[in-house]
C-alpha positions as CSV (number, residue, x, y, z in Angstrom):
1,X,-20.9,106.1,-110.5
2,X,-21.7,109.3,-108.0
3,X,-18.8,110.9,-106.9
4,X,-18.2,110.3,-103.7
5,X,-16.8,113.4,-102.5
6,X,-20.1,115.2,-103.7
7,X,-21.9,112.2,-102.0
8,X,-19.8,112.3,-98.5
9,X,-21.0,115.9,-98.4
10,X,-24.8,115.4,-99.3
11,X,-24.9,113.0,-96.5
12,X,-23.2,114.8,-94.5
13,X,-25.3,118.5,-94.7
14,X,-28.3,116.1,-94.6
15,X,-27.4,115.0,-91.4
16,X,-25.5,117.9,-89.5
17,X,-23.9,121.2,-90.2
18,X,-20.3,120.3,-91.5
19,X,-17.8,121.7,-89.3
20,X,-16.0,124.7,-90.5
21,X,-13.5,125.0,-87.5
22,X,-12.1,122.6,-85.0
23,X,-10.1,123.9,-82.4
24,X,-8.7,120.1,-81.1
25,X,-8.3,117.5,-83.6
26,X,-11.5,115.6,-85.1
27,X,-10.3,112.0,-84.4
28,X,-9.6,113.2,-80.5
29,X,-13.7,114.1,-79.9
30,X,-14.2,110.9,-81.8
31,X,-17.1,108.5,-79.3
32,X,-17.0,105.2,-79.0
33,X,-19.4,103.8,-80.6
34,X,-21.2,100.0,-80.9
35,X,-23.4,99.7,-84.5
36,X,-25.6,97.0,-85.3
37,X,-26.5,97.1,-88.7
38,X,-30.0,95.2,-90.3
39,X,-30.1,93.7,-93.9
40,X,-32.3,91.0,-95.6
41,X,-29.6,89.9,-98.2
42,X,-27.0,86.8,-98.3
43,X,-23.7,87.5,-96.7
44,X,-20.6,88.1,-98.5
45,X,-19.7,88.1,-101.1
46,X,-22.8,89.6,-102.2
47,X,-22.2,93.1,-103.2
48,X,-24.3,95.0,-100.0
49,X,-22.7,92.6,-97.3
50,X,-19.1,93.5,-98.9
51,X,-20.2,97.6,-98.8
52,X,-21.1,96.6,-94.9
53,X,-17.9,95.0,-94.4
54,X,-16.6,98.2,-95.6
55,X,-18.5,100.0,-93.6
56,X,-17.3,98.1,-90.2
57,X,-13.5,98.1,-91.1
58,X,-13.7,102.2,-91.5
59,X,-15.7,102.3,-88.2
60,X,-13.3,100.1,-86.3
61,X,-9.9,101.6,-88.0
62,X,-11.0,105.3,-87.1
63,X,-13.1,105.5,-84.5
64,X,-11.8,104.9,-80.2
65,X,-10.6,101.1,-79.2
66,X,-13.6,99.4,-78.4
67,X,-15.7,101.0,-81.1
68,X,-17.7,97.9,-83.3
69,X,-19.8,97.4,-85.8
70,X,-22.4,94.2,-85.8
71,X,-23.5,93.4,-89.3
72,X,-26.7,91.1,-89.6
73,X,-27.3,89.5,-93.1
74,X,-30.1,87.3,-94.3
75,X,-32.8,88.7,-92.1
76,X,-31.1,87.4,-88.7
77,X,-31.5,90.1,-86.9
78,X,-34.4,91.9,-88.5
79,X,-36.5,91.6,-91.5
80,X,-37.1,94.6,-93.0
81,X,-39.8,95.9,-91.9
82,X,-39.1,95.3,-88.6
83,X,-35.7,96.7,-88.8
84,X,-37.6,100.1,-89.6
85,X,-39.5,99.8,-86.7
86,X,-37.0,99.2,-84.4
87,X,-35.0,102.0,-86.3
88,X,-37.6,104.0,-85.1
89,X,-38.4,103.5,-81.6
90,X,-34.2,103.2,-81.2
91,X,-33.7,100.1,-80.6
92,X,-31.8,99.7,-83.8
93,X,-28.6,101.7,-84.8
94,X,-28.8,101.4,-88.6
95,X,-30.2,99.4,-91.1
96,X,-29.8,98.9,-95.3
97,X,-33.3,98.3,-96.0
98,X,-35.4,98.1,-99.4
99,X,-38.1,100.5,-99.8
100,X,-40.3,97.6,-101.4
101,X,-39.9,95.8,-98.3
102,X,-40.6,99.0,-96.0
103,X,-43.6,99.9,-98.1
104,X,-45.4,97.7,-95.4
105,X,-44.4,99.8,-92.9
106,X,-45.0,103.0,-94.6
107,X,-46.6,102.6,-98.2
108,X,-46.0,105.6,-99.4
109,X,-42.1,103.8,-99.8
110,X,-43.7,101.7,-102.5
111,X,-44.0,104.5,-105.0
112,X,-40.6,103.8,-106.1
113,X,-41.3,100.4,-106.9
114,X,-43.8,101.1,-110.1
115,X,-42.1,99.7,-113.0
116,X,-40.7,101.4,-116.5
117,X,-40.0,104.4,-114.6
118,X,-36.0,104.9,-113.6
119,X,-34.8,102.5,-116.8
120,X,-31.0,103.7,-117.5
121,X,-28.4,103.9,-114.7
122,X,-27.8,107.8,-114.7
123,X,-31.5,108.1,-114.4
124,X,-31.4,105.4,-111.0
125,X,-28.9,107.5,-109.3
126,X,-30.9,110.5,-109.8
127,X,-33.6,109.3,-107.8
128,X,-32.8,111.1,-104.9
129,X,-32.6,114.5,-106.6
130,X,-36.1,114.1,-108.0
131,X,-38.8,115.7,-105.8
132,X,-40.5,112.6,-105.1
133,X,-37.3,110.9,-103.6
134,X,-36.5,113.8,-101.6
135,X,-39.9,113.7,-99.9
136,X,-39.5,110.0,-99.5
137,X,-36.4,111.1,-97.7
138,X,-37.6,113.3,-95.8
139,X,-40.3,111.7,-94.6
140,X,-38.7,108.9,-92.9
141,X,-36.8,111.5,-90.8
142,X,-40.0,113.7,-90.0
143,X,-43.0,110.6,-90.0
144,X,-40.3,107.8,-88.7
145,X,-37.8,109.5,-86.8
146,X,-35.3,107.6,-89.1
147,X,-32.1,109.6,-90.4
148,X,-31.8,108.9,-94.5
149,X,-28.2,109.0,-95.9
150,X,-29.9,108.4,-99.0
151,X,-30.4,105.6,-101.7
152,X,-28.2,102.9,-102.9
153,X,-28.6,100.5,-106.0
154,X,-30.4,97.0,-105.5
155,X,-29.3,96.1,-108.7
156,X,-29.7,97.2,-112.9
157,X,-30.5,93.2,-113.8
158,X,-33.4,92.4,-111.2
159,X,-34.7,89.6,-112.7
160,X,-36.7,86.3,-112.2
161,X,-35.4,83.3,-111.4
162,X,-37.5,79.7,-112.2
163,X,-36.5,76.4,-112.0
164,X,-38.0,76.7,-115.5
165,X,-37.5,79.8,-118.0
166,X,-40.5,82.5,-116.7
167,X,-40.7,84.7,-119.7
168,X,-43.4,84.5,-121.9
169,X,-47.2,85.1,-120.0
170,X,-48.1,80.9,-120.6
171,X,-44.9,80.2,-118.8
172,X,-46.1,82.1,-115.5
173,X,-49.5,80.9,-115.0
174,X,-50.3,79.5,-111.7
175,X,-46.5,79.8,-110.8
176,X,-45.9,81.0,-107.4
177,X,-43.5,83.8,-107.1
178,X,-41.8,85.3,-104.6
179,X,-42.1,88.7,-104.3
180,X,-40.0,91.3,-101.8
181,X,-42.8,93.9,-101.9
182,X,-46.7,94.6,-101.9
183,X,-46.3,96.3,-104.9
184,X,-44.9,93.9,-107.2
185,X,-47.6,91.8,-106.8
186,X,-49.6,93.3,-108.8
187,X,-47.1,92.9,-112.0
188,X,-47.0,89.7,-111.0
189,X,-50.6,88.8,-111.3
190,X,-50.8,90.6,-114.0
191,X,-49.0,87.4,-115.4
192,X,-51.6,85.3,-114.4
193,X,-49.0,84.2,-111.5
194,X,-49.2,83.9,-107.6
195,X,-47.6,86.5,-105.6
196,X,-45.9,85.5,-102.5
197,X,-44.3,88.3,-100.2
198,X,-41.5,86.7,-98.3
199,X,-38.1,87.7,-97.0
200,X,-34.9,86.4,-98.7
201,X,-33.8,84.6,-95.7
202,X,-36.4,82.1,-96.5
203,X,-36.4,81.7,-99.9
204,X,-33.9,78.4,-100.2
205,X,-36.4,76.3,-97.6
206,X,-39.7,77.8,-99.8
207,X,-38.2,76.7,-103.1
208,X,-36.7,73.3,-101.1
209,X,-40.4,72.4,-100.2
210,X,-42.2,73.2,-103.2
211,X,-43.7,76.4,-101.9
212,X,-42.2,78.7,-104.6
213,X,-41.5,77.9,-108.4
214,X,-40.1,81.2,-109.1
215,X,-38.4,84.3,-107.2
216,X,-38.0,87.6,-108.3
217,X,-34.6,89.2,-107.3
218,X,-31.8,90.4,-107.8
219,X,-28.6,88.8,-110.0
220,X,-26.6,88.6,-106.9
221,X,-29.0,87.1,-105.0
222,X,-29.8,85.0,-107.5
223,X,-26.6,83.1,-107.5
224,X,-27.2,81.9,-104.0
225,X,-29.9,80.1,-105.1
226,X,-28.6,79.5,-108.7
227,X,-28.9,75.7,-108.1
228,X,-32.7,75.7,-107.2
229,X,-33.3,78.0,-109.9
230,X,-31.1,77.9,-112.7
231,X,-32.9,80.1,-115.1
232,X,-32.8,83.9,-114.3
233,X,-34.2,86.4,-116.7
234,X,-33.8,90.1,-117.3
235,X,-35.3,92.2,-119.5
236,X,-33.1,95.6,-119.1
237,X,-33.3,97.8,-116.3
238,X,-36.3,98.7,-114.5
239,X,-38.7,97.8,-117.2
240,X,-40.4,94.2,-115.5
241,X,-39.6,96.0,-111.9
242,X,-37.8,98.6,-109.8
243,X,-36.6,98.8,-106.2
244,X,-33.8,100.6,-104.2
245,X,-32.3,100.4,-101.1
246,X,-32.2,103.1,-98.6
247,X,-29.7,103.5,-95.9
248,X,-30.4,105.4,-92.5
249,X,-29.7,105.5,-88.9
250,X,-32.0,105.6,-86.0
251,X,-32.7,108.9,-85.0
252,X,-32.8,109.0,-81.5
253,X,-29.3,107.3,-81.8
254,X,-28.4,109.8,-84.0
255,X,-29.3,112.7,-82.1
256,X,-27.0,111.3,-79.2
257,X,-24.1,111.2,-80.8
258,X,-21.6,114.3,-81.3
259,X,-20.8,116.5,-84.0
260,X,-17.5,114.9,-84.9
261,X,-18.8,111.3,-84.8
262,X,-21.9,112.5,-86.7
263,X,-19.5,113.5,-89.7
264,X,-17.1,110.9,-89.8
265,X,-19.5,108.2,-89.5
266,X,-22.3,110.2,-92.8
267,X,-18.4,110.2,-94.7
268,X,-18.2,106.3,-94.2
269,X,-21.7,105.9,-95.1
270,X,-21.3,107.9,-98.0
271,X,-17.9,106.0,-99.0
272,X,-19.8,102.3,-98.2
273,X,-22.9,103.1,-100.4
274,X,-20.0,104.2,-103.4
275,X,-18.3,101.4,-103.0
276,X,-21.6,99.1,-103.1
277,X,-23.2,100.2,-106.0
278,X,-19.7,99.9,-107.9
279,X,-19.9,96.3,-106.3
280,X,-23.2,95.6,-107.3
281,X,-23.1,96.9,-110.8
282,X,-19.9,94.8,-111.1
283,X,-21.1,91.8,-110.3
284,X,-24.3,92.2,-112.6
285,X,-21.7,92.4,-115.0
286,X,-19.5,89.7,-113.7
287,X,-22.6,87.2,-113.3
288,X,-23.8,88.2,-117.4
289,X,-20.6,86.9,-118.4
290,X,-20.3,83.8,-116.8
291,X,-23.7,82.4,-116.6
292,X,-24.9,84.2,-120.0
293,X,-27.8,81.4,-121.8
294,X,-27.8,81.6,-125.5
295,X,-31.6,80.3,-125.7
296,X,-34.3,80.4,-123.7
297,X,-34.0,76.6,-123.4
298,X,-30.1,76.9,-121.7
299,X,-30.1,77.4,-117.8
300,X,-28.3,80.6,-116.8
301,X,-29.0,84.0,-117.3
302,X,-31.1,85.1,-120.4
303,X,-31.3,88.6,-121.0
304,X,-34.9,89.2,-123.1
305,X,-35.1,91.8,-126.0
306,X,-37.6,94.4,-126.2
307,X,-40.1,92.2,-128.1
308,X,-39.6,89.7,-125.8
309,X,-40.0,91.7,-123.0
310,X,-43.2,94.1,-124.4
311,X,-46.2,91.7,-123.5
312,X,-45.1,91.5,-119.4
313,X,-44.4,95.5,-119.8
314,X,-47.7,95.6,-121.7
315,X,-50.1,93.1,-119.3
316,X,-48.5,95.3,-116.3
317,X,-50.2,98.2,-117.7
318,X,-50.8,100.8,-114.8
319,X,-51.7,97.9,-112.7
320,X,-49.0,98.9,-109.8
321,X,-49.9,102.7,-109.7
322,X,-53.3,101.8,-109.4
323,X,-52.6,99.6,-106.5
324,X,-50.6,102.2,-105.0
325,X,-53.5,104.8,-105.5
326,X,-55.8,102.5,-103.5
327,X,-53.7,101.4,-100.9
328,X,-52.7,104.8,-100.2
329,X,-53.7,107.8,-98.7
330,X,-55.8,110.4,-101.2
331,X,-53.0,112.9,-101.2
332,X,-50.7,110.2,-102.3
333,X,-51.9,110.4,-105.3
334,X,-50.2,113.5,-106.7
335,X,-47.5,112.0,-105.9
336,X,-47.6,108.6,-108.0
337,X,-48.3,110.5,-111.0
338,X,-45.6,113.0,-110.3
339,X,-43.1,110.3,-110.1
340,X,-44.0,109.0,-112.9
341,X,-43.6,112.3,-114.9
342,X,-40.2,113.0,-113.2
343,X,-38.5,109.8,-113.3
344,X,-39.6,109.4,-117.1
345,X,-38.4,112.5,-117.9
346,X,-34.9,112.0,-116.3
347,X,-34.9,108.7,-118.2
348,X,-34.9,110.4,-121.4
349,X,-32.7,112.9,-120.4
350,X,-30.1,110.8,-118.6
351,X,-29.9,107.9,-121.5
352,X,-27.7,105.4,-121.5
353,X,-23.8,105.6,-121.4
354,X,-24.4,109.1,-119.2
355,X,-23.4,107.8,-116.1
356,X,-19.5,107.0,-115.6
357,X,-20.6,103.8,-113.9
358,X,-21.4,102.2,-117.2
359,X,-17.3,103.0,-117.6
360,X,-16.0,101.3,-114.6
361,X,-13.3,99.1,-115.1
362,X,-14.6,95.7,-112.9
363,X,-11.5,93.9,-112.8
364,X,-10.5,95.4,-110.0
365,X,-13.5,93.6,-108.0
366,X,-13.0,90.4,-109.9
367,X,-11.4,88.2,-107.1
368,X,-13.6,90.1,-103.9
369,X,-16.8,89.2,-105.9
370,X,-15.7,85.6,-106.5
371,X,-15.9,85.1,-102.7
């Protein structure tokens, strides 16, 4: 769990100079603002939709009468990709987007998707500290005139969910999975399975009509579709895949807003992306407990040991980075390797039990999770 404080202010020296003197008070130079903000993920009560709800009610407590925020789940508004776009030519306020599904936009996103990389939750969080995340960073503000608040947790359980158990490498041949990025697909067929890119939004009607036999998300997505798929399996975090979300604002919006509005609105980012990624590892945990399958045979969700796990890990291989290598730009390269040094190496050195996440007491979001 990042402090928030020390996140409130990253965002907010990221974004504009902090204001060290205000003659007249803050809330007074306050604009009115109206927000519409993009995501491809269920409504409440999944973890990101509650941090957006949070997000509004801050907005609309604080800021002039009038002031609103529009939140826009399930891909309504935007898929992802074109939420970034619109993002950059400003004719989108702000979106919560997934780098795996802005890779098609700008592939050089997909670099945080290579699995076994960022595998304990201190190690996650540090993402935007390492070099490669802070280029990432700053290259949607330079290349995409997008302004980054930074990265937020998808989830430590992504997973795959089957209306059979999709586990062992016999299980997954010829199954067609859904996959939110380019470059997952490659782990995928690596399985000897089919890869199907597709938005969450239409997930229920591809699994209704036979299209899909198997999605790979998140646990909280997951139990949206728990019915269609009741057999989810993890095997720890990061090691089958990896994504993150990052948060940002359109830039051109951005610049047109004042100093005080810049600020108060980078501190209730900074408070909504806390408050989602103690959401989201909560309901991980939440979701573990009540649906946990004692075999592989039992629906629910199975959580595969090492051995079970080491011959996807293993039959991945450096399948995705060589993907990324040749669907990216030469100079990339560097870059791919170097995130794979860095985030290995904070792995070690961030194990587990290091972040105070891991020490959150979750009964506090017991009843808002439960919807």
């Amino acid at each position: 769990m990042r402090n928030s404080l020390s996140r409130a202010i990253a965002c907010v020296s990221a974004c504009c100079a902090v204001l060290l003197a205000a003659p007249v008070s803050q809330a007074e130079e306050l604009q009115r603002v109206t927000i519409r903000v993009s995501a491809d993920i269920p409504g409440p009560p999944f973890p990101t939709a509650l941090a957006m709800e949070r997000f509004k009610e801050l907005v609309e407590e604080a800021f002039p009468e009038g002031s609103e925020v529009r939140n826009f789940y399930a891909g309504s508004l935007y898929k992802d990709a074109d939420a970034m776009a619109a993002l950059s030519e400003g004719n989108l306020e702000m979106g919560w987007l997934l780098a795996g599904k802005t890779a098609s936009v700008d592939s050089w996103l997909g670099m945080v998707v290579q699995p076994g990389v960022l595998t304990t939750v201190a190690a996650v969080h540090e993402l935007e500290n390492l070099e490669t995340g802070k280029m990432l960073l700053e290259r949607l503000r330079e290349r995409h005139n997008i302004e980054p608040f930074g990265f937020s947790d998808l989830s430590f359980s992504l997973g795959i969910a089957g209306k059979n158990r999709l586990l062992a490498l016999d299980s997954m041949q010829g199954s067609k999975i859904r996959t939110f990025a380019p470059a997952i697909n490659p782990a995928v067929e690596s399985w000897g399975a089919n890869p199907v890119v597709m938005g969450f939004g239409d997930v229920p009607s591809a699994l209704e009509s036979g299209v899909l036999d198997g999605v790979v998300t998140s646990i909280g997505a997951w139990r949206s579709i728990s019915e269609q798929t009741p057999y989810f399996t993890i095997a720890g975090i990061g090691t089958i895949t990896f994504d993150s979300y990052w948060v940002g604002a359109s830039g051109d919006w951005w610049a047109g807003l004042n100093e005080p509005t810049r600020n108060k609105l980078a501190e209730f980012v900074a408070e909504a992306m806390q408050f989602h990624d103690e959401l989201s590892w909560c309901n991980d945990r939440f979701s573990i407990e009540a649906f946990a399958a004692k075999t592989l045979s039992d629906p629910g969700i199975y959580a595969a040991g090492a051995d079970e796990a080491r011959p996807l890990q293993e039959a991945i291989g450096t399948n995705v980075a060589e993907f990324l290598k040749k669907d990216l730009p030469d100079e990339a390269d560097t870059w791919i390797d170097r995130y794979l040094e860095e985030g290995r190496e904070a792995s070690k050195r961030l194990g587990p039990g290091t972040d105070p996440l891991e020490k959150l007491d979750c009964a506090q979001y017991r009843d808002m999770l439960k919807g």
